[in-house]
C-alpha positions in Angstrom: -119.9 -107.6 103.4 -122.6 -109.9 101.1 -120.8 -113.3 101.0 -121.2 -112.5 97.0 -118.4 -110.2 97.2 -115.9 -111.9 99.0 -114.1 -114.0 96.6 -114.0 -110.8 94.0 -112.7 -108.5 96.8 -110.2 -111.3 97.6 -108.6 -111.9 93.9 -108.9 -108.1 93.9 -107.0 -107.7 97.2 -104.7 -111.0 96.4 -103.9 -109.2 93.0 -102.8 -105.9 94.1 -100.8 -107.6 96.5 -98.9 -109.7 93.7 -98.7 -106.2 92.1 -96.7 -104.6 94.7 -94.3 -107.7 95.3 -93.2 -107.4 91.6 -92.6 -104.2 92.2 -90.6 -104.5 95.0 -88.7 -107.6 93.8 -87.9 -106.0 89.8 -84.5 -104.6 91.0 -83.8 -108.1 91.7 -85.5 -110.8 89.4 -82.9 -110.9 87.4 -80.3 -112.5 90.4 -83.5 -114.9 91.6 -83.8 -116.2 88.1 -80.4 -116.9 87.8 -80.0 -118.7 91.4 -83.1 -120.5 90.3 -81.5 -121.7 87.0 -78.0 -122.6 89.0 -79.7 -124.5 91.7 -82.0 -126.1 89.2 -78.3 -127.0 87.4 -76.5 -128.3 90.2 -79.5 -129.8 92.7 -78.8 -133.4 92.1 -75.2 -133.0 92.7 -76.4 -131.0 96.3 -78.6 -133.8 97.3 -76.0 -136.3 96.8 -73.9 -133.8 98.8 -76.2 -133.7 101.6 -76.5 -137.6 101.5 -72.9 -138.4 101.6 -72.6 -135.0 104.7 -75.6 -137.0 106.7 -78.8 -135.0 105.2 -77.0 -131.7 106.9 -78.7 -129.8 103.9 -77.4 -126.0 105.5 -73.6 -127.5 105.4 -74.3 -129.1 101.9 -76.1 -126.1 100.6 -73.2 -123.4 101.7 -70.6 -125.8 100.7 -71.8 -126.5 97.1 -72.2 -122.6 97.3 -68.4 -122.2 98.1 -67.1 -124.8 95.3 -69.4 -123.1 93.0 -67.5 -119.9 93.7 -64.2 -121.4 93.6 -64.3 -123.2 90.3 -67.3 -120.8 88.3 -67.1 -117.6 89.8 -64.0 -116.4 91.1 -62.3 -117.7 88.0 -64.7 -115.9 85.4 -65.1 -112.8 87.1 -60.8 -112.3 87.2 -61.3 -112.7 83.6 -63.6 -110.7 82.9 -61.7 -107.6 84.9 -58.6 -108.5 83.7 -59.9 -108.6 79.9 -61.9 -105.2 80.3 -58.6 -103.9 81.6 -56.4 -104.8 78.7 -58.7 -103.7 76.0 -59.2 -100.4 77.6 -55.1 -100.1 78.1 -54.2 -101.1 74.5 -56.8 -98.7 73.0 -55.5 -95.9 75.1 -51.8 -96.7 74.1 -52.3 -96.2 70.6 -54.5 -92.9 71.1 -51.2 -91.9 73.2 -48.9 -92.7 70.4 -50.3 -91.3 67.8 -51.0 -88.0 70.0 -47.5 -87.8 71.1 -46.0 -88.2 67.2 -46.0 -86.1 64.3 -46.6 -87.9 60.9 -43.3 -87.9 60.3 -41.7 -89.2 63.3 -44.6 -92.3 62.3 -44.3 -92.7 58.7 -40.6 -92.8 59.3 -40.0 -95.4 62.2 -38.3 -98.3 62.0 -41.6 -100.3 63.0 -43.4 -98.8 60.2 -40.6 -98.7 57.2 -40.9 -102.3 58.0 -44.6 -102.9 57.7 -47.4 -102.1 55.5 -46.2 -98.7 55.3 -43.2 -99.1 53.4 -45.2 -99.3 50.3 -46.1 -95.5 50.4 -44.0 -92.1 50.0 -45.1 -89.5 52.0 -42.6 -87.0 50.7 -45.2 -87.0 47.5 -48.2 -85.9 49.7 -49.0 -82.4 51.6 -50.4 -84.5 54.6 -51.9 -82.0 57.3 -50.3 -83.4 60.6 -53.6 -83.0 62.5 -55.6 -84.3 59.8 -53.8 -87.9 59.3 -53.8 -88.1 63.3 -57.9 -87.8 63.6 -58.2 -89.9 60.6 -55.8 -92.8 61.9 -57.5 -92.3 65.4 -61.2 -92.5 64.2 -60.3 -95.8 62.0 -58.7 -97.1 65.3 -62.1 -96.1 66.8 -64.1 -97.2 64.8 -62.5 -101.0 64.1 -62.5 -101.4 67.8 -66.1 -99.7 69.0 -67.4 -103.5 69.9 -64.2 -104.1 71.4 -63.8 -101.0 73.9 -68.1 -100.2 74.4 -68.1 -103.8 75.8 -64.7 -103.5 77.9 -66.1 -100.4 78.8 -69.2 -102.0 80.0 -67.6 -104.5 82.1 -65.6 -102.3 84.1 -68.7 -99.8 84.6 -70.5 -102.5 85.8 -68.2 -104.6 88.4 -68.6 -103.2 91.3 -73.1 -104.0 89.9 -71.8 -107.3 89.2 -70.4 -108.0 92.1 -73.2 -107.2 94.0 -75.5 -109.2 91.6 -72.9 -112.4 92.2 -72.9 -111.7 96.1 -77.2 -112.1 95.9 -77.4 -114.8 93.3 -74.9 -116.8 95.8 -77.4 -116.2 98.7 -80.2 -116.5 97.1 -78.6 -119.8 95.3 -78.2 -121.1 99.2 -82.0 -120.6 100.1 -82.8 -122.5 96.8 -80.8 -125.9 97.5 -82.3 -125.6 101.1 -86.2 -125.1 100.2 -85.9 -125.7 96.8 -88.5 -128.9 96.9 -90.5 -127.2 99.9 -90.8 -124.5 96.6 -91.7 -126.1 94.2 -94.3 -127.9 95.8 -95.8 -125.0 97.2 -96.5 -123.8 93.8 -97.7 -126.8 92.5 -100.1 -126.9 95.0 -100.8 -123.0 94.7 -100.5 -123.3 90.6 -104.2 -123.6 89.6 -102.6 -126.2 86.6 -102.8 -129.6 87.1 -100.0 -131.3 88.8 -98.9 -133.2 85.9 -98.5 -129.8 83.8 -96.5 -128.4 86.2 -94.0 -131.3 86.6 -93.5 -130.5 82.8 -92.7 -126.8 83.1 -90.3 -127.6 85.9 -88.6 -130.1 84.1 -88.5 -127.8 80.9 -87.0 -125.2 83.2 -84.2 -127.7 84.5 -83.2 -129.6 81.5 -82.6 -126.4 79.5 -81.0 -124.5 82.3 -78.9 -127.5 82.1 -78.6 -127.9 78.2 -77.7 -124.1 77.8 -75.1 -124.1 81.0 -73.1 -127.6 79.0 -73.9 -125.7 75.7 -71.6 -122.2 77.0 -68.4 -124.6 77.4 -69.1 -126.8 74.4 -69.2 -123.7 72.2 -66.0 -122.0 74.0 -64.2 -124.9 72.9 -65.4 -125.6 69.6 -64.2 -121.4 69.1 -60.9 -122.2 70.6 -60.6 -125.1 68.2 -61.5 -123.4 64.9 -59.6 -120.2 66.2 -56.6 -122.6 66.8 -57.0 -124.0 62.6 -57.6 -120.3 61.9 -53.8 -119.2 63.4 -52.1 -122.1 62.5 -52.6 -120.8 59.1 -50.8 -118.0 59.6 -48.2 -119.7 61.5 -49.1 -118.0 65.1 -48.7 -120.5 67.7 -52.3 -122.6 67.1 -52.2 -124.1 70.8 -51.8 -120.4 72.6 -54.2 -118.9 70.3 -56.8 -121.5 70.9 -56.7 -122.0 74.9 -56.7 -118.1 74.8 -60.1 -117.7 72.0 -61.4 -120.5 74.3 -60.9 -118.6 77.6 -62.2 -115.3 76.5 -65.1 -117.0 74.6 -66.4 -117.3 77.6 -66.5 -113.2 78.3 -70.0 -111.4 77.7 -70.0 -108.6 74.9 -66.1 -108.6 73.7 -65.2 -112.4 73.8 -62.7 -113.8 71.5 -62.8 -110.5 69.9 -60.3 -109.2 72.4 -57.8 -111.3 70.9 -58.4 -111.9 67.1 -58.8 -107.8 66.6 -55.0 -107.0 67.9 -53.6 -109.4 66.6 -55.1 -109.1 63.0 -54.6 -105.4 62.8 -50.6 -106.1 63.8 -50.1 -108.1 61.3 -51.6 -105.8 58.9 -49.4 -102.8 60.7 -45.8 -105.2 59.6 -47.2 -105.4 56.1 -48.3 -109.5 56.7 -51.6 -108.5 55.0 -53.3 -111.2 53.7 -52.1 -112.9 57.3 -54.2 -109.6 58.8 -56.8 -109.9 56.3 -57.7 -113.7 56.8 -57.5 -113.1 60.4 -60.1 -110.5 61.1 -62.2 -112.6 58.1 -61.9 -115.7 60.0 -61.8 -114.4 63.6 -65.6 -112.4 62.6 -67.1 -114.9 60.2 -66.2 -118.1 61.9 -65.2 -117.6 65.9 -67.3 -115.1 66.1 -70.7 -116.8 64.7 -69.9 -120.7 65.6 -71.1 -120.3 69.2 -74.4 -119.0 68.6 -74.9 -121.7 66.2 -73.6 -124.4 68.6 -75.9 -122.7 71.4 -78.7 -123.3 69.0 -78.2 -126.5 67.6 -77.5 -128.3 71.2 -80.8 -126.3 72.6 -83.0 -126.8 69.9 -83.7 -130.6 71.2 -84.4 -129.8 74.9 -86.3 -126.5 73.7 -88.3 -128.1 70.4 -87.7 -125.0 69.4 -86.3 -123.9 65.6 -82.7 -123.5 65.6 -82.9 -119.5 64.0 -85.7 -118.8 66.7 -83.2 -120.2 69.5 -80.7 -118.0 67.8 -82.3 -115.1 67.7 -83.4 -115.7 71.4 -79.8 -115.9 72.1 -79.1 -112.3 70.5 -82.8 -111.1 71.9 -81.7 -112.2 75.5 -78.5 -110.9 75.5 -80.0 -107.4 73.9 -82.6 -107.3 76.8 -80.8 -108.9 79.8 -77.2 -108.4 79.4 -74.7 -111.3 79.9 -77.5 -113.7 81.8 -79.6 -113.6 78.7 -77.6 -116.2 77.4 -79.3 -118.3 79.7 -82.7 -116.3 80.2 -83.1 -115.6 76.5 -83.6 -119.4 74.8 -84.9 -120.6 78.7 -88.2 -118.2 78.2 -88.7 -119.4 74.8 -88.8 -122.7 75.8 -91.0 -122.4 78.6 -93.6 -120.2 76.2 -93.2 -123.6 73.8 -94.3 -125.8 77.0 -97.1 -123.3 77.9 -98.6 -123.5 74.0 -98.4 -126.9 74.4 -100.4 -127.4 77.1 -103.3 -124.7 75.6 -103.0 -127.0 72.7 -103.7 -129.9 75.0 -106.2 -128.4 77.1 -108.3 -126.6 74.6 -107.5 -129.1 71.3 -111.6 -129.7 71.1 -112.1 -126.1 70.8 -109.3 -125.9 68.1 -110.5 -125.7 64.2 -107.6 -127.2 62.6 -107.5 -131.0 61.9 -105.5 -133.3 63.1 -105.1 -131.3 66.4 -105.2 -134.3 68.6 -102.3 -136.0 67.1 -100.2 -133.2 66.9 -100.4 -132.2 70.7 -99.8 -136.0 71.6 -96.5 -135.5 69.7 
């Protein structure tokens, strides 16, 4: 082969290569990126580990591993089942109830001459029995379709989950062992110079980091103003809060699992405006503070907008499931990084004025 050709053949044969790993590892990126933003989280607290165990990096690595299960993983994914569960068992509950009763037998219990229901007289309405039940049963439906499409989710998806756990936590071991043996073999394979690609690791780290902090943060700043929100009512503001605060932390139904029930039972024993102001407060306020908490503490490490950090948030979430809380904003802020270093790279080539200052910024 001319010596001409060798190098083109090469990228051509080096590409094609790359090609076919991506397609082998796409099942799986999104476990690898995860472990790679949880070791990234917890490597300074491995190496310290490792220090204090002698530099026996394999013991340090599966024990950090093992606490990480213990206190994170174990604990959130009980939660999760458990939550899924309940929804799904309330929801059918009521579909049973209402199956099993004729509108009578409902309009004239005890529970209901009590409640909201007290207010009307059925005997001056020609209700169709089957017509009231659909109509009861599609509102139930339809108030709830977040509520059960996300329980619903969860449990379709645990025994996926658990798989995807099991592989993050291995590949999560491999990371704290080799993670600097990694990252140095792409630096020196990463055609960018070296200083460029200290930068994108440490935008990777610090907002893995910021995001990780920012999850709790907002889980207790929604157990706080969930807390105010039932106090007003007079429900029990400390229960309500460590609960919001919990289940906050649940992809897809969160808090909602909570505030819905309790909101439409209060409506159901005629405490409306109690029911009213708790399914206002529990969807305009617990149910939008996190996102902007997210995007406020993110924006700094990001130097992104908060609304675009936001809508990375929703975006990631949309595209990746649960783990694009962290992947959403975390891809944002390593595409700011990457413009930043064009700017810096090709700033003569640039037409606006001014570009020099601005990319020094």
């Amino acid at each position: 082969m001319p010596k001409s050709l060798t190098k083109p053949f090469l990228l051509i044969l080096v590409f094609l290569i790359l090609v076919g790993c991506y397609l082998i590892f796409r099942p799986f990126l999104t476990e690898i990126l995860v472990a790679a933003i949880m070791a990234s989280i917890f490597y300074t607290p491995f190496l310290r580990f490792a220090k204090f165990l002698k530099n026996r990096y394999n013991l340090a690595a599966i024990l950090m591993c093992l606490l990480l299960v213990i206190l994170i993983i174990i604990p959130f994914t009980r939660l999760v089942i458990y939550a899924g569960e309940k929804s799904i068992g309330a929801y059918a509950t009521a579909t049973e109830f209402f199956n099993s009763h004729d509108i009578s037998d409902v309009s004239q219990s005890a529970f209901f001459q009590r409640g909201a229901l007290r207010h009307l007289n059925f005997d001056r309405y020609d209700f169709d029995d089957k017509i009231f039940k659909d109509t009861v049963l599609n509102a139930l439906k339809e108030s709830s379709n977040w509520l059960l499409s996300g329980a619903t989710l969860i449990l379709k998806e645990t025994t996926g989950f658990a798989v995807s756990l099991v592989l993050i936590i291995i590949t999560m071991f491999f990371f704290f062992v080799d993670g600097e043996k990694i990252m140095k073999r792409l630096m020196y394979l990463s055609p960018l110079p070296n200083r460029y690609d200290r930068e994108l690791f440490h935008k990777f780290r610090s907002v893995s980091y910021t995001i990780f902090i920012s999850t709790f943060v907002a889980a207790i700043a929604q157990g706080l103003v969930g807390a105010i929100g039932f106090a007003i009512v007079g429900f029990p503001a400390l229960l309500a809060g460590v609960l919001i605060a919990l289940l906050s932390l649940l992809p897809y139904i969160g808090a909602m699992i909570f505030y819905v029930p309790v909101g439409l039972y209060y409506l159901l024993v005629g405490n409306i405006w109690q029911g009213i102001f708790i399914l206002l407060w529990g969807f305009l306020i617990i149910g939008t503070i996190d996102n902007v908490i997210r995007a406020y503490m993110i924006k700094g490490k990001a130097e992104v907008n908060p609304i675009f950090v936001l809508f990375s948030i929703l975006g990631g979430i949309a595209l990746f499931g649960f783990w694009g809380v962290l992947m959403g904003p975390l891809l944002v802020a390593l595409a700011v990084t990457i413009l930043h270093i064009y700017e810096l790279e090709f700033c003569s080539t640039l037409e606006s004025r001014g570009c020099g200052e601005e990319a020094k910024k």
